[in-house]
N, C-alpha and C positions, 0 to 999 in steps of 0.2 A: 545862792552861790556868792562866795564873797573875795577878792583881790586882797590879799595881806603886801605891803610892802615895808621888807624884812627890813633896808634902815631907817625907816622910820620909824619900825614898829608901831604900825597902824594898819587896820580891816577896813575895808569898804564894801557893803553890801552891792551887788551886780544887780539880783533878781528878787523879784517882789511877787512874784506868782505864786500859787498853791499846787503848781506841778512839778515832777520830776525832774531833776535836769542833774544831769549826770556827765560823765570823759571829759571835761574840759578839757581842751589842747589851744595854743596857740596857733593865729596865724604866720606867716612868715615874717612877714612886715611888722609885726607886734602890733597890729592898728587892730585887731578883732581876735575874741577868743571864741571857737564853735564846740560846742556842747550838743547832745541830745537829751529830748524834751518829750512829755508826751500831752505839751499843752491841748493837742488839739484832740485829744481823744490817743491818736495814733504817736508810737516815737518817729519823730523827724529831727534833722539838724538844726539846730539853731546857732546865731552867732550875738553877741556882745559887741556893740562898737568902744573900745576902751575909753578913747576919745569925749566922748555925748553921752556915754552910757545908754545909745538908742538900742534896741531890740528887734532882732529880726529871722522869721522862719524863712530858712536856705533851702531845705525841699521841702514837696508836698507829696512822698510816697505814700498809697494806701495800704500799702501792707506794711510797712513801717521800715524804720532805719536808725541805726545805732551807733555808737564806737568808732566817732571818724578819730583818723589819723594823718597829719598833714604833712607833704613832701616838702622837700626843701623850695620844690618849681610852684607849691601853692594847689598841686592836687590833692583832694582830700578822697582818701580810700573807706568805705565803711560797711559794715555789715549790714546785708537787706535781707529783710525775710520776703520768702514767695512759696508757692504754689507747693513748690518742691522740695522746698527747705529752704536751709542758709545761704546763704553765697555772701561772695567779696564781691564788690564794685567801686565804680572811684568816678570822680567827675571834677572837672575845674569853676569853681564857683563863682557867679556873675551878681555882683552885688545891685545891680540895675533891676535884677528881676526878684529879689527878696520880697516879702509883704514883714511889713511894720508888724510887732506887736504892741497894740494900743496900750495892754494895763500896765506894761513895765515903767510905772513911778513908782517916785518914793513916797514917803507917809501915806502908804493905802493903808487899811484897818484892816488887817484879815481875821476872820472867826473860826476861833479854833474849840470846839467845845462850846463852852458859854462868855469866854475869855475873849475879849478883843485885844490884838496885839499889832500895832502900831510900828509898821517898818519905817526904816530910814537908809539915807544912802549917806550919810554924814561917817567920816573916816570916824573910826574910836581906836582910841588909844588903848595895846595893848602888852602883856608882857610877853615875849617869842624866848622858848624853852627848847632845848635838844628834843626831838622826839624820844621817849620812852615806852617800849609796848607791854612793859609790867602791866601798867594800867588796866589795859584792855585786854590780856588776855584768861578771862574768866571761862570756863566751862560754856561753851555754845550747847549740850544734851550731854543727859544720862541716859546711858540703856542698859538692861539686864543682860546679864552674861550667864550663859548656859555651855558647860561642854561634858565628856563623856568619850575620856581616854582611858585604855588599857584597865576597865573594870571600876574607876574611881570618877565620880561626878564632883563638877569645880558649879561653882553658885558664884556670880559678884557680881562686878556693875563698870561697865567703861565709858570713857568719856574724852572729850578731846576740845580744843579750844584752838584761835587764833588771830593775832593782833590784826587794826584795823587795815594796816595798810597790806595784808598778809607776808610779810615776813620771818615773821616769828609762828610758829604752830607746835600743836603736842598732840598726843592723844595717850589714854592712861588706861590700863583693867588690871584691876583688883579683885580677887576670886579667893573661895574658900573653900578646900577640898575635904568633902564629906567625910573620905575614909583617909585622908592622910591628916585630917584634922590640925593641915597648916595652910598659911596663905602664901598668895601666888600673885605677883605681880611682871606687870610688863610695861616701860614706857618710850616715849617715841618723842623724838624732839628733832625740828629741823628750823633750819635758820638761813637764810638769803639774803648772803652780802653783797652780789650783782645781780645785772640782768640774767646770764644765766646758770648761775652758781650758789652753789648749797653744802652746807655741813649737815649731816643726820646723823645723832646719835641715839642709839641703841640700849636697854638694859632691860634683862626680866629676870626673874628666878622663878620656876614651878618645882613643885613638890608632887609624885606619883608615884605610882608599885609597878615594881619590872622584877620579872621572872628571871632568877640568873638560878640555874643549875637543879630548874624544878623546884625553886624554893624561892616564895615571893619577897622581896626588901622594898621600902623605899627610898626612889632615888631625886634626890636632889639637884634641880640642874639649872647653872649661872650664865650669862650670856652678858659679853660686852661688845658692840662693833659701833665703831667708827668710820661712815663713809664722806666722800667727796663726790659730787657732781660737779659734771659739764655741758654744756652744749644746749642747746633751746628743742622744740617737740619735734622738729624732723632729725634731730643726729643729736643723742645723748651717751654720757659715757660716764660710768660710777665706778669708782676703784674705793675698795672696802678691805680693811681687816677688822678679826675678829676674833675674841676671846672666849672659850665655853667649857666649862668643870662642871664634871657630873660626881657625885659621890653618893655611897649607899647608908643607910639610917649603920648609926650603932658604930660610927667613927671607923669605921675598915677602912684601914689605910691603901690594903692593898687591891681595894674595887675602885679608886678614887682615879679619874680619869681627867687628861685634859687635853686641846682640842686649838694649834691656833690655825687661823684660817684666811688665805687674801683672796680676795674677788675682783674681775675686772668685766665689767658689763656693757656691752652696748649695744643701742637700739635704734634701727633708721626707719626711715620714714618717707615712700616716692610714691609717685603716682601725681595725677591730675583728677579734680572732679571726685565721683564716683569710683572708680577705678585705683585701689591705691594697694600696695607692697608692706609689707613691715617684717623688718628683718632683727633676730633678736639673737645674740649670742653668749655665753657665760664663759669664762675661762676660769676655771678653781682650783686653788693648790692647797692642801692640808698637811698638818704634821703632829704627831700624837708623840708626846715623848717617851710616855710608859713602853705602847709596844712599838718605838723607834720606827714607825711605820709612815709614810705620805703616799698621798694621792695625789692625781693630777684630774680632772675632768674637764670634760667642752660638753654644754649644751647649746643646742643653736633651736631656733624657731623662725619659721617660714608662713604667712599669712598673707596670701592675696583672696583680699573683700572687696562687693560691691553695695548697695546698698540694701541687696534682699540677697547676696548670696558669699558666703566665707569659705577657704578651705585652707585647713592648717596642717602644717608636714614639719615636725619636732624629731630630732637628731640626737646623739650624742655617742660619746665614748669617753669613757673610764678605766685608769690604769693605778694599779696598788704597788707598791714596791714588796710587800707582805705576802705571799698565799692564803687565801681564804680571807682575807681583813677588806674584803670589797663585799660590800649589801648592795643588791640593786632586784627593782621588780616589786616589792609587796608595795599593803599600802602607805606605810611607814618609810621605805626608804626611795633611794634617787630610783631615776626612772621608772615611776610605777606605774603597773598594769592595774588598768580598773576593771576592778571581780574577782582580783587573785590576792589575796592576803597575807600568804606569804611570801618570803624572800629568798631568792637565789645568794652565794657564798661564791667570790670568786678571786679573780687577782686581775682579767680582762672583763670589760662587760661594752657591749653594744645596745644601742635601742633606737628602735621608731615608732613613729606615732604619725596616724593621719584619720584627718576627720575634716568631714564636709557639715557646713550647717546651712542652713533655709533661715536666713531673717527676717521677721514680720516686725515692722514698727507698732510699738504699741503706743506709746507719746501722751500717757494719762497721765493726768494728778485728782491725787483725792489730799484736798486740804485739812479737812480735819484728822488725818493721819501724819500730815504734813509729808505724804509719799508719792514718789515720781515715778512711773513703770515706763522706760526707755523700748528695750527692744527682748521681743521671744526669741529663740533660737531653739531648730529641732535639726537632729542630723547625726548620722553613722557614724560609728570610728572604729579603728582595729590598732591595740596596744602591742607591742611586743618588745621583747627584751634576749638576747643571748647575752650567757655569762660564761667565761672556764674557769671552773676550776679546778683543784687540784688534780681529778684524776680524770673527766672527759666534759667536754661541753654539755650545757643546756640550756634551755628555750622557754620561755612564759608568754603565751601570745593570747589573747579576749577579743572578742570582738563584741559590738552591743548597739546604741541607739541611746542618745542624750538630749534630755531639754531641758535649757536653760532661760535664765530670766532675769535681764537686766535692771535695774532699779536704783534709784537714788533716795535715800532717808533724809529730811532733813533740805529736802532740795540740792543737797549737794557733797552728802555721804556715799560715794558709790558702793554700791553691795550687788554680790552675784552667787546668784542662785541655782544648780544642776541637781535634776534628778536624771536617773539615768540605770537601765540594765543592762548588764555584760556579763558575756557567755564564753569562760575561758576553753576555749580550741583546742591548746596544750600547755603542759607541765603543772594541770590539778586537777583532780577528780570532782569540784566541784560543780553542782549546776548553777543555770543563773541566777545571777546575785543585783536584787533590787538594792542603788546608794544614792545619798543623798551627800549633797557638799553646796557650803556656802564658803565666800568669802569676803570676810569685812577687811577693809586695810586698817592697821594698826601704828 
């Protein structure tokens, strides 16, 4: 750990150990900087006298402790692991009862390899540059890319990267479509100019074959959105527009479609402990110039979990200014019913959804895969949807059984995983239908 002071531009090495030491924060008084450490085997607090440059561990938990954070009154709050899990905790630190660390000198030899490298705590003279996160943002993994829409298999490869101090991020797939034998790209870029505020922008194009009039084409389709966020992990709120043109092979002017669209999102967050609420809502407005048509939709989503037990109750309603220009219900379009394939036509549409899950913590890692398995989930659901339209209402309702599988790639790719069979009740003749869905963020 080393102190930079910016006019002098000069570095001063702090720490001379071969452990961890990580969150530097100041004390109030600026007499001590505490950091956590895992000199002793276990992470504990540690503190910096800036002063003497003396060394000293502040606690001694055995299950360990991390990421303090210091109040203006001098309490430092930090994350402890136990028994149970996580938790916050906080305590006001008593420098009387610290233990010294002995090795914190300067010019100790530490061996690194077969390499002796020779520390010092002597300022060096350096030159202080604007941060730039060009530098470091190189590809963190490649993975292969598999999908398998509407009869045409896409092959490529995504990837995503982001700078050190995470502000900057992307992630990228580049795909090659077998039978459209063109490529297909999507990219994701966000950027965080405060604490709790972000720009994300948006762009892909795919190439695929869609059936228009019992005669298959393919269609070409463009996507631009620009959003804004706000607000930190208990009360977020994202207002988006969006740009999307679809057109069919062989320049037909008049298949050519386009699509703008604004979003206003948000998401809360209550509860104490185990016990917590999340509350999610969409508000969506569209407008298609060709068939001078808009929509308006609300999706809402309702989740109260505890740590082995979830139940989620998902809402909505959708209204077309058009007849017949509202999709909802298959698996393709809003509101879908899982096991029914197809889609309802309407001008109104309603829908609910509720499903209970059973969480098991799983909490593995297999390192040579470099993969985390978080939490299984097994549990009921019943999908349903009315639409009207033009000339009498109808109904798409499944019911079925889903298990899911939480997991992190990469230590910190979040990916989820459902299999799941559903047994549509009404509005299709089919029997149950074994599906599979993953989702990577992009």
């Amino acid at each position: 750990m080393y102190l930079a002071d910016l006019q002098q531009g000069t570095v001063e090495q702090l720490t001379f150990g071969r452990d961890v030491e990580e969150n530097p924060v100041w004390s109030p008084c600026g007499k001590y900087i505490y950091f956590d450490s895992d000199y002793s085997g276990i992470y504990n607090i540690h503190a910096i006298e800036t002063t003497t440059g003396s060394r000293y561990q502040v606690t001694n938990v055995l299950t360990g402790v991390f990421a303090p954070s210091v109040s203006s009154t001098g309490e430092i709050a930090v994350m402890e692991y136990t028994a149970d899990g996580y938790r916050i905790s906080s305590f006001y630190p008593d420098p009387s009862a610290w233990l010294p660390v002995v090795n914190n000198v300067p010019n100790e030899q530490i061996s690194v390899g077969q390499v002796l490298i020779e520390t010092t705590s002597t300022a060096m003279p350096v030159t202080l540059q604007p941060y730039k996160p060009i530098s470091t943002l190189k590809p963190t993994y490649w993975l292969p890319y598999f999908d398998w829409t509407q009869g045409t298999y896409l092959l490529g490869v995504t990837t995503a990267g982001v700078d050190v101090l995470e502000l900057t991020g992307y992630s990228a797939l580049l795909a090659y479509g077998l039978s459209s034998k063109d490529l297909s790209y999507a990219v994701y870029a966000v950027h965080q100019f405060g604490p709790n505020e972000q720009w994300i922008l948006q762009a892909s194009s795919m190439a695929q074959p869609w059936e228009v009039n019992e005669v298959w084409h393919q269609v070409n389709e463009h996507e631009l959105s620009l959003a804004y966020t706000w607000g930190g992990l208990l009360s977020q709120r994202v207002l988006q527009a969006s740009y999307k043109s679809n057109s069919l092979s062989g320049n037909d002017a008049d298949r050519n479609e386009q699509l703008y669209t604004a979003q206003f999102y948000t998401q809360k967050l209550t509860g104490i402990g185990l016990r917590q609420r999340q509350v999610l809502s969409v508000i969506e407005a569209t407008y298609a110039p060709k068939q001078q048509n808009a929509t308006l939709c609300y999706r809402g989503q309702e989740r109260w979990f505890t740590r082995q037990n979830a139940f989620t109750m998902s809402t909505g309603i959708a209204w077309s200014q058009q007849e017949g220009e509202l999709t909802v219900g298959g698996a393709e379009a809003g509101f879908s019913v899982r096991g029914v394939p197809a889609s309802l036509v309407g001008q109104e549409a309603v829908a609910l959804s509720l499903q209970y899950d059973r969480i098991t913590p799983v909490e593995r890692g297999y390192n040579f895969l470099q993969l985390f398995l978080s939490d299984l989930t097994v549990g009921p659901f019943v999908d349903a949807v009315w639409a009207a339209p033009i000339d009498e209402p109808t109904k798409k309702v499944s019911v079925g059984i889903e298990v899911g599988m939480n997991l992190f790639l990469y230590y910190r790719l979040p990916i989820t995983m459902q299999v799941g069979i559903a047994v549509p009740v009404a509005g299709s003749t089919s029997r149950a239908v074994l599906y599979i869905d993953s989702r990577l963020p992009l």
